[in-house]
N, CA, C and O atoms as CSV, one atom per row, in Angstrom:
chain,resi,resn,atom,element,x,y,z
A,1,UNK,N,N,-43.838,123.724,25.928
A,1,UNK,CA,C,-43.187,122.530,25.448
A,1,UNK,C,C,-41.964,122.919,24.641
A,1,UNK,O,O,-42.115,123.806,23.801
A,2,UNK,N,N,-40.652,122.307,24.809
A,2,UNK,CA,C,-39.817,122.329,23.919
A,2,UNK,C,C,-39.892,121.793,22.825
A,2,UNK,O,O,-40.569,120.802,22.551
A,3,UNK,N,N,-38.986,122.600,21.891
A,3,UNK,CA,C,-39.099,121.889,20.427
A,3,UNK,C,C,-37.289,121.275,19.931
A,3,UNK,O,O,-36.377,121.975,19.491
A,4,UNK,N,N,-37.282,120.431,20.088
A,4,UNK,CA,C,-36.309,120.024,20.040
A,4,UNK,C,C,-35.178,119.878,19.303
A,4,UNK,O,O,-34.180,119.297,19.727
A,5,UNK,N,N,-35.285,120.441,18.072
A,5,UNK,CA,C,-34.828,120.959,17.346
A,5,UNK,C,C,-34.382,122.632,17.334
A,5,UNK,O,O,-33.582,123.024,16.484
A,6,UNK,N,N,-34.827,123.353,18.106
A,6,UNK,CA,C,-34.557,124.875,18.467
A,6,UNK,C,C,-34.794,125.222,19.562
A,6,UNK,O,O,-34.715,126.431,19.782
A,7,UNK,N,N,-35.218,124.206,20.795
A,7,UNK,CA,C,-35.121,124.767,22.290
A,7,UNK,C,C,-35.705,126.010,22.158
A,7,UNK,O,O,-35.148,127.014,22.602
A,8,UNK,N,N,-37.151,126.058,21.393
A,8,UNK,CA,C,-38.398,127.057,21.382
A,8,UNK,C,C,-39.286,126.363,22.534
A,8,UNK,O,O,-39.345,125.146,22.708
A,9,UNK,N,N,-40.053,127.459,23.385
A,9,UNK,CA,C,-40.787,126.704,24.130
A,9,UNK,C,C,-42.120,127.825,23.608
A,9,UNK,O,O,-42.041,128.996,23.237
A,10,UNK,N,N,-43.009,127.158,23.719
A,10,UNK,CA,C,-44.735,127.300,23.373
A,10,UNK,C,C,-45.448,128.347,24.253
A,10,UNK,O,O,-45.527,128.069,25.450
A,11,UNK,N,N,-45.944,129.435,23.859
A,11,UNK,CA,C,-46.927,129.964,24.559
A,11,UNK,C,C,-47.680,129.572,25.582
A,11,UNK,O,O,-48.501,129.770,24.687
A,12,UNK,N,N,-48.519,129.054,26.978
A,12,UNK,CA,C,-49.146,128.133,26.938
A,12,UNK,C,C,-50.175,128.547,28.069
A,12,UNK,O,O,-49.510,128.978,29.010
A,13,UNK,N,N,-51.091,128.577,28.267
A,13,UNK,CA,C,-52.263,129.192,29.370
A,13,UNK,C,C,-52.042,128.348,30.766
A,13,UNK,O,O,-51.864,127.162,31.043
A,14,UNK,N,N,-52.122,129.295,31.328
A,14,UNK,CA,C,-51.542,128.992,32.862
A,14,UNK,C,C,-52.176,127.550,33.602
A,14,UNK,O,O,-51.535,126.630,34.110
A,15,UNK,N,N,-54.157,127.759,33.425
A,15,UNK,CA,C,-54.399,126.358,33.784
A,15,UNK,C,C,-54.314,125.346,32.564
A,15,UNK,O,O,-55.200,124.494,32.498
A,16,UNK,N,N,-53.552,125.361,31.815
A,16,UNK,CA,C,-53.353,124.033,30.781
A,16,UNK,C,C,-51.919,123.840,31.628
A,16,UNK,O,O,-51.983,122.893,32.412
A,17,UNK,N,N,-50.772,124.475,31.624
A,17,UNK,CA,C,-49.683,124.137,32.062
A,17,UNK,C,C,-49.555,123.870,33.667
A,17,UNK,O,O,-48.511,123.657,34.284
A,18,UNK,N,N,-50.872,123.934,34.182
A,18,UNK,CA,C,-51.249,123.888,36.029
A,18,UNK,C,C,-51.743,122.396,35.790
A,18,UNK,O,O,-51.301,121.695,36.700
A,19,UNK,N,N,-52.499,121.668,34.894
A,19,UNK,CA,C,-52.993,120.825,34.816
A,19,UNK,C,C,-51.648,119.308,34.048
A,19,UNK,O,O,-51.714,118.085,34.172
A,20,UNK,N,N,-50.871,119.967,33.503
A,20,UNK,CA,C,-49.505,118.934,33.075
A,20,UNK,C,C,-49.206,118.495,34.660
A,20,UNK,O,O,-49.161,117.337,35.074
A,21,UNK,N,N,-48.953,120.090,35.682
A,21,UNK,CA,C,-47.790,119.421,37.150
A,21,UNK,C,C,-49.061,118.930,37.853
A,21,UNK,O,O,-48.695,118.196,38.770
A,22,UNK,N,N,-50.062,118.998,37.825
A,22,UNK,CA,C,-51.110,118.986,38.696
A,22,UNK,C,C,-52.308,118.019,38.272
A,22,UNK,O,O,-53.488,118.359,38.357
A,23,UNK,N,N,-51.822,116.619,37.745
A,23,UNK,CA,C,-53.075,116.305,36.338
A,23,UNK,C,C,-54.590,115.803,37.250
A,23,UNK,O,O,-55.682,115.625,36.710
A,24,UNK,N,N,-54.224,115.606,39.120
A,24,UNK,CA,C,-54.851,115.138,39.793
A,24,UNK,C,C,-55.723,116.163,40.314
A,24,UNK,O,O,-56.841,115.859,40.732
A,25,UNK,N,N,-55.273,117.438,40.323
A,25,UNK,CA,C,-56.038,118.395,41.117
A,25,UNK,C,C,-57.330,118.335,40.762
A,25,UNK,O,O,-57.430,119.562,40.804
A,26,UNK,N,N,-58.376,118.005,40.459
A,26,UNK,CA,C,-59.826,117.803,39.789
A,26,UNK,C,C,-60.279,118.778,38.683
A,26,UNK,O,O,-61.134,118.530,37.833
A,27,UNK,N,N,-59.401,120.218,38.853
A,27,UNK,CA,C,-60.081,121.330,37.942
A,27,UNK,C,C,-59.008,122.059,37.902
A,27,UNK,O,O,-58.007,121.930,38.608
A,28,UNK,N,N,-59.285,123.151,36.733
A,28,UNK,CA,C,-58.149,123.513,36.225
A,28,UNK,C,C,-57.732,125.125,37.149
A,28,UNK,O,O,-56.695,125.780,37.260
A,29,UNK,N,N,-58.804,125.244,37.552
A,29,UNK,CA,C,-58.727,126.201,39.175
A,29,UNK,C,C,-57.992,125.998,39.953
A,29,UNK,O,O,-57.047,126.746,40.200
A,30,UNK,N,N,-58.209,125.049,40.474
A,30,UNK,CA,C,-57.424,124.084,41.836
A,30,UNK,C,C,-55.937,123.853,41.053
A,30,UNK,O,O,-54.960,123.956,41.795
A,31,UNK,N,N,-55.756,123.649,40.090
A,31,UNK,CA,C,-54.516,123.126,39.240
A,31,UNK,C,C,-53.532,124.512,39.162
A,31,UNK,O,O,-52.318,124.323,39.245
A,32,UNK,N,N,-53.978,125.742,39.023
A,32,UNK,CA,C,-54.098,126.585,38.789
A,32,UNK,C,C,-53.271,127.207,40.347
A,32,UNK,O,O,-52.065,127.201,40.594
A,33,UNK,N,N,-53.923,127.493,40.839
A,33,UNK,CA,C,-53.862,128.133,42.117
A,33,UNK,C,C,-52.463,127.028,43.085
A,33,UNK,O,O,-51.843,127.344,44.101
A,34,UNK,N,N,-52.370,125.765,42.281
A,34,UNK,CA,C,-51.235,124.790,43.147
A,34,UNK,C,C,-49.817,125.635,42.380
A,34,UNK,O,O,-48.691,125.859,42.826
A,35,UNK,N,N,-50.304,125.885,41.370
A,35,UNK,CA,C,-49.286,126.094,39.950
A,35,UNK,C,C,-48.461,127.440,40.793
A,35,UNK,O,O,-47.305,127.585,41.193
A,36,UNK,N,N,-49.487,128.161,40.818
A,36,UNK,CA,C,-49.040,129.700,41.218
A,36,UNK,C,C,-48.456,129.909,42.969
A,36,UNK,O,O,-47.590,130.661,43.417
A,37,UNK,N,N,-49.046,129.239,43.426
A,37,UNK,CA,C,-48.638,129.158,44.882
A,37,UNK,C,C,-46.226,128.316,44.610
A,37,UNK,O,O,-45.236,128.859,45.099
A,38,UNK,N,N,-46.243,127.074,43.767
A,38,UNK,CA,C,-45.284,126.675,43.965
A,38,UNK,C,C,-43.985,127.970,43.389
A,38,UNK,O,O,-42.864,128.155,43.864
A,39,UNK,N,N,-44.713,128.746,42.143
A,39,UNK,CA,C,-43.944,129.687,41.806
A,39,UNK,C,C,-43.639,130.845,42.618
A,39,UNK,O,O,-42.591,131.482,42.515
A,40,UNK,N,N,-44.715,131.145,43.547
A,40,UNK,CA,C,-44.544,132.274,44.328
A,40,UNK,C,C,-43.320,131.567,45.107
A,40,UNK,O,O,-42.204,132.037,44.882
A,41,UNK,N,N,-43.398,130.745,45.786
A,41,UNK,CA,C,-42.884,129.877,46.692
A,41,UNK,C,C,-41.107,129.819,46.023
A,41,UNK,O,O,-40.307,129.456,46.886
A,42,UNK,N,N,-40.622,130.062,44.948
A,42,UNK,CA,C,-39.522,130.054,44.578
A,42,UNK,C,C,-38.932,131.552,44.170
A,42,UNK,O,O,-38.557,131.653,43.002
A,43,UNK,N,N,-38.850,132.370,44.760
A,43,UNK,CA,C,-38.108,134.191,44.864
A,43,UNK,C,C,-37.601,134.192,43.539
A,43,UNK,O,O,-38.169,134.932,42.735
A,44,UNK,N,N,-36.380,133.317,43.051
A,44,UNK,CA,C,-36.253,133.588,42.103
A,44,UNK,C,C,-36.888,133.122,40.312
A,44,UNK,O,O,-36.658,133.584,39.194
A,45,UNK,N,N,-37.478,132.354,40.670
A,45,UNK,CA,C,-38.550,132.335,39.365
A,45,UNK,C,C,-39.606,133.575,39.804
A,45,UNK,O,O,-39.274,134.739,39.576
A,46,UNK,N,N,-40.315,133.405,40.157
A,46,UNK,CA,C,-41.362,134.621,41.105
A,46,UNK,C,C,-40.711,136.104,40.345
A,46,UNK,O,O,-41.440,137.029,39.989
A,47,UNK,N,N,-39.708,136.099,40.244
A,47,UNK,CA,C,-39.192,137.467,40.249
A,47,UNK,C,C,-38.580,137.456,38.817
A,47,UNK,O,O,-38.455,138.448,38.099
A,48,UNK,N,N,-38.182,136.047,38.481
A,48,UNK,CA,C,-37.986,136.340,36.679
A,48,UNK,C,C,-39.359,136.115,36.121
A,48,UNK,O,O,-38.989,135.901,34.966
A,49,UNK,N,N,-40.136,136.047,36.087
A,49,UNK,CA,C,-41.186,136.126,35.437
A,49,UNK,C,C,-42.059,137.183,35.595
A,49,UNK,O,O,-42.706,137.627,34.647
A,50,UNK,N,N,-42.136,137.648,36.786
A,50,UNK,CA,C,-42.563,139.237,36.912
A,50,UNK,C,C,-41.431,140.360,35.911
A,50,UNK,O,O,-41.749,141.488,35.534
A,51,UNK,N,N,-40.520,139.893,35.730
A,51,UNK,CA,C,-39.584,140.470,35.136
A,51,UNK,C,C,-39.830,140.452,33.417
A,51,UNK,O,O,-39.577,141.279,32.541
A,52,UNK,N,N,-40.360,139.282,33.402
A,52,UNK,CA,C,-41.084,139.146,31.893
A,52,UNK,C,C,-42.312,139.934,31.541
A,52,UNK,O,O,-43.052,139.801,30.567
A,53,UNK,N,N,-42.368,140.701,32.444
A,53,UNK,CA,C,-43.855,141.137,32.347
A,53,UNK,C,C,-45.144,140.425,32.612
A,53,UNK,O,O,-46.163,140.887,32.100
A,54,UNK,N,N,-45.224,139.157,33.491
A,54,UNK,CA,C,-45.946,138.731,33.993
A,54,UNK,C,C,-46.500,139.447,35.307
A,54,UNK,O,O,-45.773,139.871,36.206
A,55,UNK,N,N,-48.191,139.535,35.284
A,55,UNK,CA,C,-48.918,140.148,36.067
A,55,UNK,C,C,-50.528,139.097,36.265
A,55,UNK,O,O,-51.125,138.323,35.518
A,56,UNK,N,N,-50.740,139.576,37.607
A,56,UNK,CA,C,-52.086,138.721,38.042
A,56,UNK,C,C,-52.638,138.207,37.325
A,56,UNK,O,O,-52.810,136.989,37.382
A,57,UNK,N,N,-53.144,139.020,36.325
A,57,UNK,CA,C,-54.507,138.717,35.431
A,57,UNK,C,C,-53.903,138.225,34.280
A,57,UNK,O,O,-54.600,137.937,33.307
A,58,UNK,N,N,-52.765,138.098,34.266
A,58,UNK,CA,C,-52.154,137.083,32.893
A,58,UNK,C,C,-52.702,135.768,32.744
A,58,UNK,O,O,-52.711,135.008,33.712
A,59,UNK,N,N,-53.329,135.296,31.226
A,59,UNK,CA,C,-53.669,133.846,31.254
A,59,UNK,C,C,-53.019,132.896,30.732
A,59,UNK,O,O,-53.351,131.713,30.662
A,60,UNK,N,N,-51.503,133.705,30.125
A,60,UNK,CA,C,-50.583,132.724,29.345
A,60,UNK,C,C,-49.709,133.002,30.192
A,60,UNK,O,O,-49.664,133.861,31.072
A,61,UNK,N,N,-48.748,131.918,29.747
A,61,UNK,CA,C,-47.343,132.116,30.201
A,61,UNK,C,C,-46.313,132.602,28.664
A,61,UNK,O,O,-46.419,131.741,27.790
A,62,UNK,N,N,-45.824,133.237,28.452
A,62,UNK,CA,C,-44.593,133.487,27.280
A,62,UNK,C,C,-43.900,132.464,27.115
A,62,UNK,O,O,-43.562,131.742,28.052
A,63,UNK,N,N,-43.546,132.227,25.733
A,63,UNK,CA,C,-42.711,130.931,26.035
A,63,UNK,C,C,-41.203,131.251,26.490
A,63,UNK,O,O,-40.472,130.286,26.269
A,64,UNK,N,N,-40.656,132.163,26.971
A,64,UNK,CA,C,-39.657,132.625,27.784
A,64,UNK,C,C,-40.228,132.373,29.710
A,64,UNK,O,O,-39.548,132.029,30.677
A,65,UNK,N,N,-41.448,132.661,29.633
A,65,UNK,CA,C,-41.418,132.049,31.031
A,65,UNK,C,C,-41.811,131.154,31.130
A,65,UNK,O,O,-41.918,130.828,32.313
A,66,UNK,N,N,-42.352,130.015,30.022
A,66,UNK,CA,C,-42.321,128.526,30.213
A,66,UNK,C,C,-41.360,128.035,30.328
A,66,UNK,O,O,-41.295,127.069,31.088
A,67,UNK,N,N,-40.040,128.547,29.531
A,67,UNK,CA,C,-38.647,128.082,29.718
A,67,UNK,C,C,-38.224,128.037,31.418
A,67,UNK,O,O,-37.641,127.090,31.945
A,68,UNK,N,N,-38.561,128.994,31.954
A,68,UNK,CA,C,-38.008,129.774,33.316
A,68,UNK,C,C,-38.755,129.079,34.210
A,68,UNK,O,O,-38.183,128.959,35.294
A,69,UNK,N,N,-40.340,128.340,34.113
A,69,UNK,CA,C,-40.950,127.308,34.960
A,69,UNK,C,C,-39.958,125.959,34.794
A,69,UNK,O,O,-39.421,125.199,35.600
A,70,UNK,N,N,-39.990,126.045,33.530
A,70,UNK,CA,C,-39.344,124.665,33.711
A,70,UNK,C,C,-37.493,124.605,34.120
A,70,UNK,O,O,-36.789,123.744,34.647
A,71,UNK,N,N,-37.269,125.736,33.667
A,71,UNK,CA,C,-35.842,125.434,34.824
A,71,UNK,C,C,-36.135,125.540,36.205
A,71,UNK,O,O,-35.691,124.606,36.873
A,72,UNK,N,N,-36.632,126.239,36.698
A,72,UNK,CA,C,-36.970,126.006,37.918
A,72,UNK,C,C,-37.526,125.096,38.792
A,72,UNK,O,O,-37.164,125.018,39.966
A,73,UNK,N,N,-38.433,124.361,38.271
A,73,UNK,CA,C,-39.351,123.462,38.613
A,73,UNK,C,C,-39.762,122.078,37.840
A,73,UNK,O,O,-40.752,121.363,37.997
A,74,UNK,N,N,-38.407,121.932,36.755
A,74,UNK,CA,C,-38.288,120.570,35.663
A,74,UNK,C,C,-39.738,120.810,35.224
A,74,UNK,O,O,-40.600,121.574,35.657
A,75,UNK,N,N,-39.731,119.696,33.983
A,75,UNK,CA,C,-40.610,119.678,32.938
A,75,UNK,C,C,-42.103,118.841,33.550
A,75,UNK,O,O,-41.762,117.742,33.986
A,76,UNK,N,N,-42.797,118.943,33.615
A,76,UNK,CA,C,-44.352,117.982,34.034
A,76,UNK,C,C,-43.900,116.792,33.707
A,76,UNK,O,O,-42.920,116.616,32.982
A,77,UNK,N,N,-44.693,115.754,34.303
A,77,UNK,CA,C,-44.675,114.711,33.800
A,77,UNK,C,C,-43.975,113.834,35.016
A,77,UNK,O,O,-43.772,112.628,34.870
């Protein structure tokens, strides 16, 4: 989440932020796995966030690559 006052964005665990784009998917698995499939699906987010040091077994996102979801893929909601 941005803070609007300093364009800080929040730490935030992958199925909490799978479940904002995804609020229908039933579980935070399924939410999860839609989340990661649309990012793979974009080369260059995919590749700035591996660049952040994002790896498989990561359960957060940095708030540098929450920034980088959401340029890529606008804010939930």
């Amino acid at each position: 989440m941005q803070d609007a006052n300093h364009n800080n964005y929040m730490m935030m665990g992958k199925a909490d932020l799978a479940l904002q784009y995804f609020p229908m998917a039933g579980d935070k698995i399924t939410a999860r796995r839609h989340l990661m499939s649309w990012i793979k699906r974009c080369p260059p987010l995919w590749e700035g966030i591996r660049q952040l040091g994002y790896h498989q077994r990561c359960q957060y996102f940095s708030p540098k690559m929450v920034q980088l979801i959401y340029h890529f893929l606008g804010e939930p909601g």
